[in-house]
Structure formats: C-alpha cells, structure tokens
C-alpha positions in Angstrom: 1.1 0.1 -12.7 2.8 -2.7 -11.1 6.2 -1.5 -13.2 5.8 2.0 -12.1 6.0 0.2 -8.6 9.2 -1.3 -9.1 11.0 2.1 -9.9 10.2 3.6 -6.7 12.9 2.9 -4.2 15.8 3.2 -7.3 14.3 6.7 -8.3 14.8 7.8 -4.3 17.7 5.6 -4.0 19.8 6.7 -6.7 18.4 11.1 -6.3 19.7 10.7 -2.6 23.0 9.5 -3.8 23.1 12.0 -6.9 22.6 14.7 -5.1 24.3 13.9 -1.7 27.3 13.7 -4.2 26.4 16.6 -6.2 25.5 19.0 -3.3 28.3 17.9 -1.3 30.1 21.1 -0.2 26.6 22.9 -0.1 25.4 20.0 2.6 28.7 20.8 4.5 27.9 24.6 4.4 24.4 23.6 6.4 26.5 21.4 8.9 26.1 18.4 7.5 29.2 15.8 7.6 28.7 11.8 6.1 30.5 9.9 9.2 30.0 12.5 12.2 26.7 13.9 11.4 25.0 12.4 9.1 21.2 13.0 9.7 22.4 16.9 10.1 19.6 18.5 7.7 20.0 15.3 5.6 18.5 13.6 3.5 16.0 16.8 3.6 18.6 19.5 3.3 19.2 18.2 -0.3 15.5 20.3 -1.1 17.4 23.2 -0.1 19.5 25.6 -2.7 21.3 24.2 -6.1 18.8 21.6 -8.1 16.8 21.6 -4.6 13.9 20.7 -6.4 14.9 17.4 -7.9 15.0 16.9 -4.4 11.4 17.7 -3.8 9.9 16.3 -7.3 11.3 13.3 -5.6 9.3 13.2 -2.2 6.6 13.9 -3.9 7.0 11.1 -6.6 8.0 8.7 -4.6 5.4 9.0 -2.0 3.0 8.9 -5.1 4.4 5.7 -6.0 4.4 4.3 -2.4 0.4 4.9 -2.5 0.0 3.0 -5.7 2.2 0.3 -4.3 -0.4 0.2 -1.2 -3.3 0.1 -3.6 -1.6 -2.6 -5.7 -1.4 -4.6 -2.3 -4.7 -4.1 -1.4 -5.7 -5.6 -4.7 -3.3 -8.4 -4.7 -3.3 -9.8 -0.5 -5.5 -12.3 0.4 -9.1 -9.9 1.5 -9.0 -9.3 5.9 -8.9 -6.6 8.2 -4.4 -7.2 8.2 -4.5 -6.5 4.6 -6.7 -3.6 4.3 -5.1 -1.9 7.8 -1.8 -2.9 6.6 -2.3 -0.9 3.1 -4.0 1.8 4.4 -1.3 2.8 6.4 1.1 2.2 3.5 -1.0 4.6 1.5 -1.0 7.2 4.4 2.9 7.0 4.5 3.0 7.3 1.0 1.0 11.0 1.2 3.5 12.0 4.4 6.6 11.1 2.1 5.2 13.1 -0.5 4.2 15.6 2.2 8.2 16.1 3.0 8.1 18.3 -0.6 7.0 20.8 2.2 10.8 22.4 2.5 12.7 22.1 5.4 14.1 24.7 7.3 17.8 24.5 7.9 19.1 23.9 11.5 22.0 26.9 11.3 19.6 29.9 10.0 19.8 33.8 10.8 15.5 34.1 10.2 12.9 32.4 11.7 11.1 29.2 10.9 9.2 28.7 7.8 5.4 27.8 7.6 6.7 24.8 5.6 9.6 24.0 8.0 7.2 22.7 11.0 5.0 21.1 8.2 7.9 19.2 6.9 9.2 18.1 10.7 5.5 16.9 11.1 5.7 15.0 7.9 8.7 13.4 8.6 7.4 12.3 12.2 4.3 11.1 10.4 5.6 9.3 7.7 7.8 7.1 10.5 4.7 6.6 12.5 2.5 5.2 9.5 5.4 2.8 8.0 6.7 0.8 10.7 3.3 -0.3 12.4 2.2 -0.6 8.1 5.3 -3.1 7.8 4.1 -4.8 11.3 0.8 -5.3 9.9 1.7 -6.1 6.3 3.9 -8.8 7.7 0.8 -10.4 9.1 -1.3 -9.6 6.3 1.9 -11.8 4.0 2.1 -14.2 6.5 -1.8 -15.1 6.0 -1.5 -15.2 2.0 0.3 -18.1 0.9 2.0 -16.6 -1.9 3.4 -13.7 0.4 4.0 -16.1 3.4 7.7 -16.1 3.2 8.0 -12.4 2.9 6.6 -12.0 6.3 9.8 -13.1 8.5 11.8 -10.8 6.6 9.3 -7.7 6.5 9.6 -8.1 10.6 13.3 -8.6 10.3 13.7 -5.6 8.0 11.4 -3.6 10.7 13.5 -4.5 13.8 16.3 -4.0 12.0 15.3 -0.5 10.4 13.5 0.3 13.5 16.0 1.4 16.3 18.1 2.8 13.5 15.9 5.6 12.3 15.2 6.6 16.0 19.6 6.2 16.6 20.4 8.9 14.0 23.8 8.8 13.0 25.3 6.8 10.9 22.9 3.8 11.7 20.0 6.3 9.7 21.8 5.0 6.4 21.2 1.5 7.8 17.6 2.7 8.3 17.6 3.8 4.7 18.9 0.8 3.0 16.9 -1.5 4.9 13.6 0.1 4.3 14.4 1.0 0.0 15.6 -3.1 -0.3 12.4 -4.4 2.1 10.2 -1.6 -0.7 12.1 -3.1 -3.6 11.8 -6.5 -2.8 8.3 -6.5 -2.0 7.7 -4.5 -5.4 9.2 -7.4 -7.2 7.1 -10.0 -5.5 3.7 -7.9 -6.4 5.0 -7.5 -10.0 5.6 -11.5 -9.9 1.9 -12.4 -8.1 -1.5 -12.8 -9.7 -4.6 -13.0 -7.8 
C-alpha cells in the first residue's frame, strides 16, 4: 500500500502535463491561455472533449490514493486527537479530489449548467477547504512524532506558501500546484521510509 502511495502526485503530475500538452489547442478553444489565464477552465477543462476521461480516471484515482495515504498516516503518526483530525480531513480531501470526476461545465457555453457542473465547483471548493487546515493540523500532528518532527516546518511552509496562491489564480495556481504535489510526494516517501 505504502508504494501505491508514492505514485500518487507523479500519476496527477505527469496526466496534467500530458494532457495540458496534448489538449493544447482544445484548452485554447475554451479560453484557456498558459501565462494570461491560466486557471481559465484549467486544470478541470482537461475532463472535457478528446481523451477527457483520462482526465477524470485521474481525479478519481488520485483522490483514491490521497485517502489511502490518510489511512496510512493514521496508522503510522504517533496516536492523539492532531493525528486522527489531521487524517481525517486528508481522507475527506481525498473523496472531494476524487469527487472533481463530476465534469465541469465550461465557462464560454451556449446551454445551461450541468447537474455535474455545480457538483464539480462544490468539489473543488471542498477539496481546498479540507487540505489546507489537513496540512495545518498534520504539521502539528509531525511535529509531535519524533520521526515526522522535521517534516512539520516545511508542511507549514509548503501551506503558506501554497495557500495565497490557490486563492491568487493566475499564474501563481501552478505555484499552488507544485507546492502541494512535492509537499504529497515528499511526505509519501517519508511514510514509505517509517515503521511504527
């Protein structure tokens, strides 16, 4: 399980950048542009049209894999209430990333909104509310477990760095991005490494 874990953040890292590449003229078509508008229905946009749901297989694995990852840290941190809260609300941003499999509708559309479309939004909203105060928490929870401790600075550092940039849009969300998959990555290697 704990090898599954590691995968997660390079399966969404490297989907994102696959498709973003491949789907390039299609994410323009939806209004999309790298440097000017970068969070223009992206990353979600890539569900929509040609190999969409690669797109969508990925939300939902990955937010699969971030609830094992939870579980696998709620197994491995030192037992108190930081711990548990901490990867409980991991597990919960785990099901809204998954959740996000609930397609998008695009900004620039001739027909009205989706069921799915508000469901996605909501997901979205969701899964931001659940990780950061997860990461706040978790940093506490590592800072309490000796063989965690040092991961605690940087899980807070990571956050306020990660933080103002998802709510900035722009081009600070791939900040936001990169920040969060090498904080998931990094921690996965650290479970991987730790034995209770």
């Amino acid at each position: 399980m704990k090898k599954i874990i590691l995968i997660g953040p390079i399966l969404f890292a490297v989907v994102l950048a696959t498709l973003t590449i491949v789907k390039y003229d299609f994410l323009l078509s939806l209004g999309w542009h790298p440097i000017n508008d970068p969070t223009f229905d992206w990353p979600s946009g890539l569900a929509l049209g040609p190999y969409g749901w690669i797109m969508t297989a990925t939300f939902i694995t990955s937010g699969l894999i971030m609830i094992l990852f939870a579980y696998r840290l709620f197994l491995d941190l030192k037992p108190g209430t930081a711990s548990k809260l901490g990867a409980t609300l991991m597990a919960f941003a785990g099901l809204f990333l998954a959740a996000l499999a609930f397609t998008t509708d695009p900004t620039n559309r001739d027909y009205p909104a989706t069921w799915h479309g508000p469901l996605h939004d909501l997901s979205f909203v969701l899964l931001g509310l659940t990780l950061f105060p997860a990461m706040i928490v978790l940093g506490f929870a590592f800072r309490a477990d000796e063989r965690w401790e040092n991961l605690a600075a940087y899980t807070w550092g990571t956050l306020a760095l990660a933080g103002p940039a998802f709510f900035i849009k722009g081009a600070a969300f791939y900040l936001f991005l990169l920040a969060i998959l090498v904080w998931n990555e990094v921690a996965a290697i650290r479970l991987n490494q730790t034995r209770r």
